[in-house]
C-alpha positions in Angstrom: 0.0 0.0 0.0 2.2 2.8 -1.2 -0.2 5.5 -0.3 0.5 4.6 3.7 3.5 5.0 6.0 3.9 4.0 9.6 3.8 0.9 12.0 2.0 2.2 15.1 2.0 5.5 14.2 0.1 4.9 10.4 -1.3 7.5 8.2 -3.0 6.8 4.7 -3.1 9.9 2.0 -5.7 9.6 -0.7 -7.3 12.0 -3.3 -5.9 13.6 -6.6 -4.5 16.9 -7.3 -8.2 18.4 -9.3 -10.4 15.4 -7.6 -12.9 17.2 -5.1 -11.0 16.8 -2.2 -7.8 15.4 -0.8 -6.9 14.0 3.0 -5.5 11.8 5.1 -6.2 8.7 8.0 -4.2 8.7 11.1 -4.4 5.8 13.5 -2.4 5.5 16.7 -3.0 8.7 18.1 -2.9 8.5 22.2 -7.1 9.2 23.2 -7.7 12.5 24.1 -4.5 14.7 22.9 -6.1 18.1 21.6 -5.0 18.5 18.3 -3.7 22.8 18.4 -5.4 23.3 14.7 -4.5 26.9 14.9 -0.6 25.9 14.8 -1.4 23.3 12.5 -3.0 25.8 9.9 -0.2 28.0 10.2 1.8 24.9 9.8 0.1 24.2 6.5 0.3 27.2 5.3 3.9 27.2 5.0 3.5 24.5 2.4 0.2 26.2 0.4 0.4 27.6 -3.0 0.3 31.3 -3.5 3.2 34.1 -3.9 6.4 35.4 -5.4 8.2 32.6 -5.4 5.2 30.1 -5.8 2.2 28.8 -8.2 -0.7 31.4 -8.6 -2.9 29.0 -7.8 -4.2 29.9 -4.6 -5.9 27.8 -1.7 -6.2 27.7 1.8 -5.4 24.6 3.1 -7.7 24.5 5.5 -8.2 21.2 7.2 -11.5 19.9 8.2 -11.7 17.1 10.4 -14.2 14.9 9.9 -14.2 11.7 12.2 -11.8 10.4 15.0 -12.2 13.8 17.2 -15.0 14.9 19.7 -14.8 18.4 21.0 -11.4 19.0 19.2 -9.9 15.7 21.5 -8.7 12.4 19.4 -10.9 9.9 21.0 -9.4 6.5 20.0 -11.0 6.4 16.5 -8.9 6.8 13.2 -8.4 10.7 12.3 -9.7 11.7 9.4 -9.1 14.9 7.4 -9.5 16.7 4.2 -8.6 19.6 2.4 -10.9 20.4 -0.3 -9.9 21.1 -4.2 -11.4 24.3 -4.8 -9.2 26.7 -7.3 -8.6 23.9 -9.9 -8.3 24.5 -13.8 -8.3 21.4 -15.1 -8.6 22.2 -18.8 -4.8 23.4 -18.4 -4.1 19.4 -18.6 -5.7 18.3 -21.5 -3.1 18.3 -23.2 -1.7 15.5 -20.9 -3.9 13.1 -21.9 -2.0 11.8 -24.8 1.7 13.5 -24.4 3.7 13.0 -21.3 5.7 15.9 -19.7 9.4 15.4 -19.3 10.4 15.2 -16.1 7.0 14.2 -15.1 5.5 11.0 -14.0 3.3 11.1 -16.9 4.4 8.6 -18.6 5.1 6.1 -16.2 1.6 6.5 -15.3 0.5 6.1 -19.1 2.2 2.5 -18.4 1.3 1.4 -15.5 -2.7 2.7 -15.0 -3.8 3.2 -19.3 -6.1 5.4 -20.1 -8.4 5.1 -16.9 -5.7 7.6 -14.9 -6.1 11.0 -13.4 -3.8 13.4 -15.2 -5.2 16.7 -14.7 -3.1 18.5 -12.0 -0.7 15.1 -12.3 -3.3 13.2 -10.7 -2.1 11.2 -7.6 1.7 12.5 -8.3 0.9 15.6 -8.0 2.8 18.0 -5.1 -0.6 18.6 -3.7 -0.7 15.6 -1.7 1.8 16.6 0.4 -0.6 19.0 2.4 -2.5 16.0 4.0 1.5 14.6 4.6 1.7 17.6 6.6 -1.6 17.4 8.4 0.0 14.0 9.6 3.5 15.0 10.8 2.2 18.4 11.4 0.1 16.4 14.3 3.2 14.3 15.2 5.3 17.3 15.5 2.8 18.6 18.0 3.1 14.8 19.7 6.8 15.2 19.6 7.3 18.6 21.4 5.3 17.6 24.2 8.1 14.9 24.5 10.8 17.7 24.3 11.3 16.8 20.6 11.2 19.4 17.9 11.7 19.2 13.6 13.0 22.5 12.0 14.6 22.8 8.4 16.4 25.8 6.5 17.2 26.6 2.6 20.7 25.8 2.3 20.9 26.1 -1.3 19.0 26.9 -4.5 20.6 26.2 -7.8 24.1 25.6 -5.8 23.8 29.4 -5.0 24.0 29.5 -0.7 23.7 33.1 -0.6 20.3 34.1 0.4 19.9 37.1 -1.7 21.2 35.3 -4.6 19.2 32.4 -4.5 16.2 34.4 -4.8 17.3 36.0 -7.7 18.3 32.9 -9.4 14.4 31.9 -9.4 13.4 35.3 -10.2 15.3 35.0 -13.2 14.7 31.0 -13.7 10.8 32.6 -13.6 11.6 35.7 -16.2 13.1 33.2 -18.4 10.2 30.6 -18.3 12.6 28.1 -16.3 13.0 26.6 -12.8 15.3 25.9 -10.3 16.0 23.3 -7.3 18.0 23.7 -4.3 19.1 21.8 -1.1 17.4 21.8 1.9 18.6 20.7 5.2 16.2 19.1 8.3 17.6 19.2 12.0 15.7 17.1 14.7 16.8 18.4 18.5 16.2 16.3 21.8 15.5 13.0 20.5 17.2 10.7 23.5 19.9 7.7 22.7 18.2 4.2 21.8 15.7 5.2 19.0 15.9 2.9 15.9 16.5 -0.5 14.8 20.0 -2.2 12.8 19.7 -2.8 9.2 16.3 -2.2 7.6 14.3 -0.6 10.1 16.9 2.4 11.0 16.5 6.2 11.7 18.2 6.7 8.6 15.9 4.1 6.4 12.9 5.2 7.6 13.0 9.0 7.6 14.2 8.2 4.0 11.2 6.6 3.2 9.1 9.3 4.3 11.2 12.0 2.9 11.0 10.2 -0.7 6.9 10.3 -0.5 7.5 14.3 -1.2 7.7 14.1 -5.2 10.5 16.2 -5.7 13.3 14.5 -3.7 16.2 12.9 -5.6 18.7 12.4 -2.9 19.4 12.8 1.0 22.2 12.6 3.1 22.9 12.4 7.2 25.5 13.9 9.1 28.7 14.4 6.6 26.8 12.7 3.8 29.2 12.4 1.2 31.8 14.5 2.3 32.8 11.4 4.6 33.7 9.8 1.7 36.9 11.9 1.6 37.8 11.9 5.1 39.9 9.3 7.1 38.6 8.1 10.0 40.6 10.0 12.3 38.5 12.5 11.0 35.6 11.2 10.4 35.1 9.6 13.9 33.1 11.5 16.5 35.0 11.0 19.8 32.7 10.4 22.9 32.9 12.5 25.7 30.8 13.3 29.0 29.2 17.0 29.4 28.7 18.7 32.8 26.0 16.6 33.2 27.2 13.1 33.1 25.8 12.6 29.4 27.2 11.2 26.5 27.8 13.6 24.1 30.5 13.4 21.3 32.8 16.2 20.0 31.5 16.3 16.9 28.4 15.0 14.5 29.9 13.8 11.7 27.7 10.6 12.4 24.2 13.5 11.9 22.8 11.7 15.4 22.3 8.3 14.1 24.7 5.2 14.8 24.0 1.9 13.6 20.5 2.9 12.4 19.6 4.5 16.3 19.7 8.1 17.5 23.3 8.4 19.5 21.2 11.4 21.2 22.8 14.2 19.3 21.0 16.4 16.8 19.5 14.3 13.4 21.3 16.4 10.6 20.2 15.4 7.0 20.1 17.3 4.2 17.6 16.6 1.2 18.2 17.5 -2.9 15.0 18.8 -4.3 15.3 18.9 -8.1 13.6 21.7 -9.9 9.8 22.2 -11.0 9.5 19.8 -14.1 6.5 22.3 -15.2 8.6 24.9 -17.1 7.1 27.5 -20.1 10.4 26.5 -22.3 9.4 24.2 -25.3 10.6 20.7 -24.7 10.4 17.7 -27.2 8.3 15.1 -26.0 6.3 11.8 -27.4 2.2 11.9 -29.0 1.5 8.4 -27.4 -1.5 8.3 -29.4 -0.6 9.3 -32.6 3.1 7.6 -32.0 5.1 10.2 -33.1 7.4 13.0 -31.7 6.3 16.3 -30.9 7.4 19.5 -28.9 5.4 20.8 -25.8 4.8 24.0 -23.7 3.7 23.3 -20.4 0.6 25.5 -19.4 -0.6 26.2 -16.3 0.3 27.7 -12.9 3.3 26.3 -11.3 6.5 27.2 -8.8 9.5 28.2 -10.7 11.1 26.4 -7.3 9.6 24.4 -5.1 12.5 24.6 -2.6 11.0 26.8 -0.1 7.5 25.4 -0.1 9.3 22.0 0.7 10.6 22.8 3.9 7.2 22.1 5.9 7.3 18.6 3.7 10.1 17.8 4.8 9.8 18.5 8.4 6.4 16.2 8.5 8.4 13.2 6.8 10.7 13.4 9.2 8.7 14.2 12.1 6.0 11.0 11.1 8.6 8.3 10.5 10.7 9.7 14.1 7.3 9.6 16.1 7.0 6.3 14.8 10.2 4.9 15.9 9.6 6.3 19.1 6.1 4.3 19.9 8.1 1.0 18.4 10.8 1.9 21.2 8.2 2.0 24.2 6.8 -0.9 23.8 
């Protein structure tokens, strides 16, 4: 079931970027938490459309909750939310229906689901389901900080430019010149305590992967020195232990990015995440008539983000957040 992530923490996304509505289950929620929706709609609403640097297509985000609370407290039942489609222009995607975007899923979709699929908006692959994503870690990031536990994430890059001012003006002029532009963005998680994880498959590392890859525009992600370590010796690549003032173990560096062996060492998680840039562009790119079996050139229309970078950050943060909480029940059992 690709559309779900979790053990004991578990969350299902379904819907379609133009279908009427989009959401998300959540089972595993302790009875009676009160979900802070005001900080989870400001949450949201880092990640929603709308802006200089974003796609003119402009909605709220506003989730609605429609079973698993009673009077604004989880109450044991799954929690259920949606966010309804309600600025959609679906005729922009007509297009799609016979000629695949590069870059795209498109045509991988062609293969695997025929004619029957939902292209307009992308369908299911569309960035748009990552708003329910964040109505679930948004929740577990709530669940986390009451356990001293907190998710943040900055821009380190866009288009390999790590100046701030200048990586805004590269998507100003990757915007003025109908092109896009990706960027790196880098996730810290503070307070997590030593003995979270599992060895080999079931590790910090593989599982906040896994959540991280469920945002659409990820193509890489590295922890701690990533693959700078690759150059190092191990003199220098070792983090040496030491005990603070407190009688903790704490080590002088974090080459390691707070994860040994698949568990959290109890310094900070540092990854950092490659998002690649907005496929949509207004450039003319040769692509394939499937139905008509020939080559052809295509101009994307529509509304899209000539760089999705800083609308990922929230994403980002929920994947992480999600597949952390989840370790965390799996470790108290």
């Amino acid at each position: 079931m690709s559309n779900s992530f979790g053990k004991l923490f578990r969350f299902s996304i379904f819907g379609q970027s133009h279908a009427p509505a989009i959401g998300v289950i959540i089972e595993g929620l302790p009875s009676g938490f009160e979900i802070d929706v005001e900080k989870l709609s400001a949450f949201l609403a880092r990640r929603a459309p709308g802006g200089r640097y974003a796609t003119s297509r402009k909605e709220p985000d506003a989730p609605e909750f429609i079973a698993g609370l009673v009077d604004g407290k989880t109450c044991g039942a799954p929690v259920t939310a949606i966010i309804k489609n309600t600025n959609t222009r679906s005729s922009d995607y007509e297009y799609m229906r016979h000629i695949p975007r590069p870059g795209h899923a498109d045509f991988a979709a062609m293969v695997k689901y025929g004619p029957s699929r939902d292209y307009s908006g992308g369908g299911q692959f569309s960035g748009r389901l990552t708003a329910p994503l964040c109505i679930a870690g948004g929740i577990a990031m709530q669940l986390l900080e009451k356990r001293g536990v907190s998710v943040g994430s900055r821009i380190l890059s866009i288009g390999g430019e790590r100046d701030e001012e200048k990586m805004f003006e590269l998507i100003d002029k990757a915007r003025a010149d109908g092109d896009s532009v990706g960027g790196v963005i880098e996730c810290t998680v503070s307070g997590l305590y030593p003995g979270v994880g599992e060895p080999m498959f079931d590790g910090l590392e593989n599982r906040i992967a896994q959540a991280v890859f469920g945002v659409p525009a990820v193509k890489g992600i590295e922890f701690g020195a990533g693959f700078e370590s690759a150059g190092m010796l191990g003199s220098e690549c070792n983090d040496p232990f030491y005990l603070d003032d407190e009688g903790k173990v704490r080590t002088r560096g974090n080459n390691h990015g707070g994860i040994l062996g698949g568990i959290s060492s109890g310094m900070p998680i540092v990854f950092r995440v490659a998002i690649k840039p907005t496929p949509s562009i207004a450039k003319e790119q040769p692509s394939v008539n499937m139905e008509r079996k020939e080559n052809c050139t295509l101009q994307v229309r529509g509304r899209h983000d000539p760089c999705i970078v800083p609308r990922a950050l929230p994403c980002i943060e929920a994947a992480a957040a999600a597949a952390i909480y989840d370790l965390i029940l799996e470790s108290e059992r």
